[in-house]
C-alpha positions as MATLAB code, in Angstrom:
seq = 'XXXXXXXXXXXXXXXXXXXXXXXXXXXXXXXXXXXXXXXXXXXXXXXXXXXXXXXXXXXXXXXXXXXXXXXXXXXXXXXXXXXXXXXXXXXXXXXXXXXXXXXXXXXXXXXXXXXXXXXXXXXXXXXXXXXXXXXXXXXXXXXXXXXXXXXXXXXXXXXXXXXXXXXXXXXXXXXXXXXXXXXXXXXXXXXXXXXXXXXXXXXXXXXXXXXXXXXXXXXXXXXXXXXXXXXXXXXXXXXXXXXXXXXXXXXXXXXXXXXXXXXXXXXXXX';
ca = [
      47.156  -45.961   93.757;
      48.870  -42.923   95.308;
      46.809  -39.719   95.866;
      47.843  -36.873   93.599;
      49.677  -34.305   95.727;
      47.331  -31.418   95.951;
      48.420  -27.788   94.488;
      49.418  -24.988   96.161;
      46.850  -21.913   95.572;
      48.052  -19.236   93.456;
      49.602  -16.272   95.006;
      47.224  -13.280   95.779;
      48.608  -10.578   93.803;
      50.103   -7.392   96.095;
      47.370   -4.892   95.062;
      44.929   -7.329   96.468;
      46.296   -8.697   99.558;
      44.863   -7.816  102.747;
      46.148   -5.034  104.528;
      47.530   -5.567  108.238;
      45.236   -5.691  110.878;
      44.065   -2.354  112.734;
      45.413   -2.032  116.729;
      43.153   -3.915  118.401;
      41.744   -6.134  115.922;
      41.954   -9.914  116.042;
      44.692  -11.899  114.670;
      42.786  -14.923  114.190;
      42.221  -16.344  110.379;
      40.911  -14.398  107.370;
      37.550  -15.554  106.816;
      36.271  -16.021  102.848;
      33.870  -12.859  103.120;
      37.055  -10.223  104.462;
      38.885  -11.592  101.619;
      35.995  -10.672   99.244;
      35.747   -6.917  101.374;
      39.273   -6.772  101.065;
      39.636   -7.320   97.240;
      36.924   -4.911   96.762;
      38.602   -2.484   98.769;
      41.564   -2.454   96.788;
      40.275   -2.423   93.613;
      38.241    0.924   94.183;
      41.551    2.160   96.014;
      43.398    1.285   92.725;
      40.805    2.949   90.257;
      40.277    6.296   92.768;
      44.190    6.662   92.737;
      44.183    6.661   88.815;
      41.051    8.978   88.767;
      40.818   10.292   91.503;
      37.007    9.850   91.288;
      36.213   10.413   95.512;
      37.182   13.930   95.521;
      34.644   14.520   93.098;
      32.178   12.423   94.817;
      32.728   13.441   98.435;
      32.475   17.229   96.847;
      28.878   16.302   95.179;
      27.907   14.632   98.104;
      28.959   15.628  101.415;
      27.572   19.547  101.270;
      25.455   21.596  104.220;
      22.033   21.435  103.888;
      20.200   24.346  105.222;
      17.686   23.391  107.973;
      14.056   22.797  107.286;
      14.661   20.990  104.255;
      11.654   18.308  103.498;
       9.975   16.067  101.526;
       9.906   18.648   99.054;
      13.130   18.885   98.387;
      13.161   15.264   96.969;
      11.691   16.290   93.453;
      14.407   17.049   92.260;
      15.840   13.775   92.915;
      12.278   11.895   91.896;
      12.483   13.755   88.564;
      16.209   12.094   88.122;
      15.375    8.282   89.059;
      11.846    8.718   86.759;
      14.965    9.487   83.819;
      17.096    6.575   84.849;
      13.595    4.636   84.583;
      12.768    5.531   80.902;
      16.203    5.552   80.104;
      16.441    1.447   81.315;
      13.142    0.683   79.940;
      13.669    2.556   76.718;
      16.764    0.485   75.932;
      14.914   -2.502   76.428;
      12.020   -1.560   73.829;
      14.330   -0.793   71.522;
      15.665   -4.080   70.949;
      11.845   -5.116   69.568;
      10.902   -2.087   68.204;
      11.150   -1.504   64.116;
      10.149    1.974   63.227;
       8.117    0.298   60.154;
       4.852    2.351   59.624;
       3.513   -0.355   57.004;
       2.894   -2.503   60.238;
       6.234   -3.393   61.583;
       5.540   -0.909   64.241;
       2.295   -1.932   65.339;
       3.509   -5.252   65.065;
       6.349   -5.096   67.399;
       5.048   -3.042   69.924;
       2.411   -5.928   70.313;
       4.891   -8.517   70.109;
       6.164   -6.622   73.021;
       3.375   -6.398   74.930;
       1.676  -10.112   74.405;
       4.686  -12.084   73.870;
       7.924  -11.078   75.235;
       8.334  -12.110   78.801;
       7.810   -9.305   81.071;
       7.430   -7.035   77.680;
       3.909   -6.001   79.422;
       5.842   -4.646   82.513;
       8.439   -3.420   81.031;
       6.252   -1.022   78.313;
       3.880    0.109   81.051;
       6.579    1.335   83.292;
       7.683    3.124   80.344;
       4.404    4.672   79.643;
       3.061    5.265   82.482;
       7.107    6.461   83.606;
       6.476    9.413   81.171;
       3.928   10.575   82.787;
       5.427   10.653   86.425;
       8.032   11.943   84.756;
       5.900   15.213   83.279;
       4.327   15.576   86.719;
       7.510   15.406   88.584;
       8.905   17.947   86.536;
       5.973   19.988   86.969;
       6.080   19.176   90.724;
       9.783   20.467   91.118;
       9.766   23.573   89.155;
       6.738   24.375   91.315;
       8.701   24.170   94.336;
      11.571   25.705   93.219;
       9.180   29.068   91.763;
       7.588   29.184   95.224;
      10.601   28.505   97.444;
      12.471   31.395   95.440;
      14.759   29.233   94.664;
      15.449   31.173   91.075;
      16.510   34.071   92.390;
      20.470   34.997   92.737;
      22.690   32.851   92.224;
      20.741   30.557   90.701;
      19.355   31.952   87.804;
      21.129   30.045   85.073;
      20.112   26.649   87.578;
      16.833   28.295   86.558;
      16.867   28.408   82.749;
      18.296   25.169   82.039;
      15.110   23.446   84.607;
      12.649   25.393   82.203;
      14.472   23.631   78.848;
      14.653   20.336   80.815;
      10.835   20.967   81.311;
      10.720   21.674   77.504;
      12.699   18.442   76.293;
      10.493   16.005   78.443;
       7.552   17.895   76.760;
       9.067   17.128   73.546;
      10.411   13.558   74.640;
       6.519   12.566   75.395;
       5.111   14.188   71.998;
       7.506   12.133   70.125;
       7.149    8.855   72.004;
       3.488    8.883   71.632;
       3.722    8.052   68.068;
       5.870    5.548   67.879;
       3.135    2.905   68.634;
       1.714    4.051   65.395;
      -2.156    2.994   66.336;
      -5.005    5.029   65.302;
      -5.456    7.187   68.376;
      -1.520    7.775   67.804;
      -1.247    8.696   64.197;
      -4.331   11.216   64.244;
      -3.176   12.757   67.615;
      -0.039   13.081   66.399;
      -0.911   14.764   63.179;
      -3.301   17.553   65.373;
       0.102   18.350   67.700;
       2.612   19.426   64.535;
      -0.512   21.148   62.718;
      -1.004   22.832   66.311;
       2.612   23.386   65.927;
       2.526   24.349   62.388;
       0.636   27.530   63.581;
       3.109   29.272   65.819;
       4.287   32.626   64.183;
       7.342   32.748   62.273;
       9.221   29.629   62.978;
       5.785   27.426   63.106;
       5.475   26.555   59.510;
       9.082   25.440   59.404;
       8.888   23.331   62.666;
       6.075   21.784   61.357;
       7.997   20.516   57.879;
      10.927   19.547   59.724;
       8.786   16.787   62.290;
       6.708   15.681   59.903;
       9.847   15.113   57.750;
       8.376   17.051   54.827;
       4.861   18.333   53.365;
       2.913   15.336   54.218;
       2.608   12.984   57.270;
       4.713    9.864   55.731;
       6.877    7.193   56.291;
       9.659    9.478   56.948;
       7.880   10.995   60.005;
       7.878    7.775   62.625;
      11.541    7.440   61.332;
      12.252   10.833   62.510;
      10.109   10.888   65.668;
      12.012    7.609   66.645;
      15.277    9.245   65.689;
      14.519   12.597   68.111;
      13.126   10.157   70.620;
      15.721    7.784   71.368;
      19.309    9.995   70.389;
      18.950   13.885   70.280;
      16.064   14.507   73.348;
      18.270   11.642   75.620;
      21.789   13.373   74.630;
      20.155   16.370   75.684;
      18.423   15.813   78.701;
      22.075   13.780   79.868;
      24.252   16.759   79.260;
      21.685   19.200   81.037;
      21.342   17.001   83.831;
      25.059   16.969   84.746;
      24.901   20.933   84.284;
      21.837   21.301   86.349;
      23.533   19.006   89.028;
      27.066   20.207   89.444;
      25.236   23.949   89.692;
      23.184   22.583   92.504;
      26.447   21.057   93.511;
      27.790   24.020   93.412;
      25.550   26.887   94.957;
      24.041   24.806   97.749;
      20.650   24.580   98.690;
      18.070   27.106   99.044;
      16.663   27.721  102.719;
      12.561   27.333  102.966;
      11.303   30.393  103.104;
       9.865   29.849  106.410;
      13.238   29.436  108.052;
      14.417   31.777  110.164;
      18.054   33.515  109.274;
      20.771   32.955  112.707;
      22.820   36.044  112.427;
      26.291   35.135  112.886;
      28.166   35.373  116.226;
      30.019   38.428  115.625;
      26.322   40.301  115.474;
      24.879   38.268  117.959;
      27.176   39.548  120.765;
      27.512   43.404  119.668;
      24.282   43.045  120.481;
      24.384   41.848  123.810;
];
């Protein structure tokens, strides 16, 4: 029986051929791997020239850094991953969880934890990611208070930190009811009364997480609501703000590093 003549391969389409060999450079075959570099090469070529996405990036990225910068100048950046963490982790609870307080939320969260596979790892890098989240937060706007790094320009920079400090606040009050154990349901009903006795606008913030006069159904429904939409839009848009105005303004010198006057002073003074 004759052997089937064997097909020609497809033509590699012209946005993700391989571009001619640098001076220099071998002319010897294409290995499998270049290929693969080489697609993947033009494909973010073809995206950045319809976006124009690495301007952007080499602007956020590729800024002076004053010297003496350290490890404490990481926070910042600690802060941000802890987010992407509960962010991640948070999806994935969601897809068990059922805001049910006759049981469906006890329920699930257990099903989580005992069942699921890796449900156990997953919820306690959630809850234990809130609170390295809280301490980070703490941790940065520390450093920034006693570096000075509030002062000119940066005092806006300055403002929105202190309401990202308030939202993760908020974003751990609310997740810690939505468990809805014992130790959660009474310690959640002593925050909003503790709430419920700020002046003027503490009665009404009370009512309004509590979801009425009375600690009900409708309150896990609304903690889970402010937990998982209007805290995470927040803290995403404030984020971006926070980092194109660190983008933006540079970073602030250590307050131990000495100034260099520039050249023109230097030499009058020789």
């Amino acid at each position: 029986m004759p052997k089937m003549p064997k097909l020609p391969a497809p033509p590699v389409p012209p946005p993700l051929q391989a571009p001619p060999p640098r001076p220099g450079e071998g002319n010897g075959p294409v290995r499998p791997h270049e290929h693969a570099a080489n697609a993947g090469i033009a494909v973010v070529d073809w995206v950045d020239e319809r976006t124009s996405l690495s301007g952007a990036a080499r602007w956020m990225m590729f800024r002076k850094v004053p010297k003496g910068t350290n490890w404490f100048y990481t926070l910042g950046s600690a802060t941000m991953f802890a987010f992407l963490n509960q962010a991640v982790t948070g999806v994935f609870l969601a897809m068990y969880y059922r805001p049910d307080p006759s049981g469906g939320a006890y329920e699930s969260v257990r099903y989580v934890t005992n069942d699921v596979f890796l449900g156990q790892f997953v919820r306690g890098m959630h809850k234990w990611g809130s609170t390295v989240m809280v301490v980070l937060v703490f941790l940065h706007m520390g450093r920034t208070f006693f570096f000075g790094a509030y002062k000119y320009p940066r005092e806006l920079n300055w403002v929105i930190g202190v309401v990202l400090l308030i939202l993760t606040m908020v974003m751990s009050f609310t997740g810690y009811l939505l468990p809805f154990d014992q130790r959660a349901y009474w310690a959640t009903i002593v925050g909003v009364n503790i709430n419920g006795t700020g002046p003027l606008v503490g009665p009404y913030l009370s009512d309004f997480l509590r979801g009425g006069s009375e600690f009900g159904a409708t309150t896990l429904s609304r903690f889970y609501a402010i937990h998982m939409l209007l805290i995470p839009g927040l803290l995403v848009a404030l984020i971006g703000a926070h980092l194109y105005l660190v983008a933006k303004l540079g970073t602030t010198a250590p307050p131990w590093a000495k100034v260099e006057k520039p050249a023109e002073l230097r030499e009058s003074e020789v």
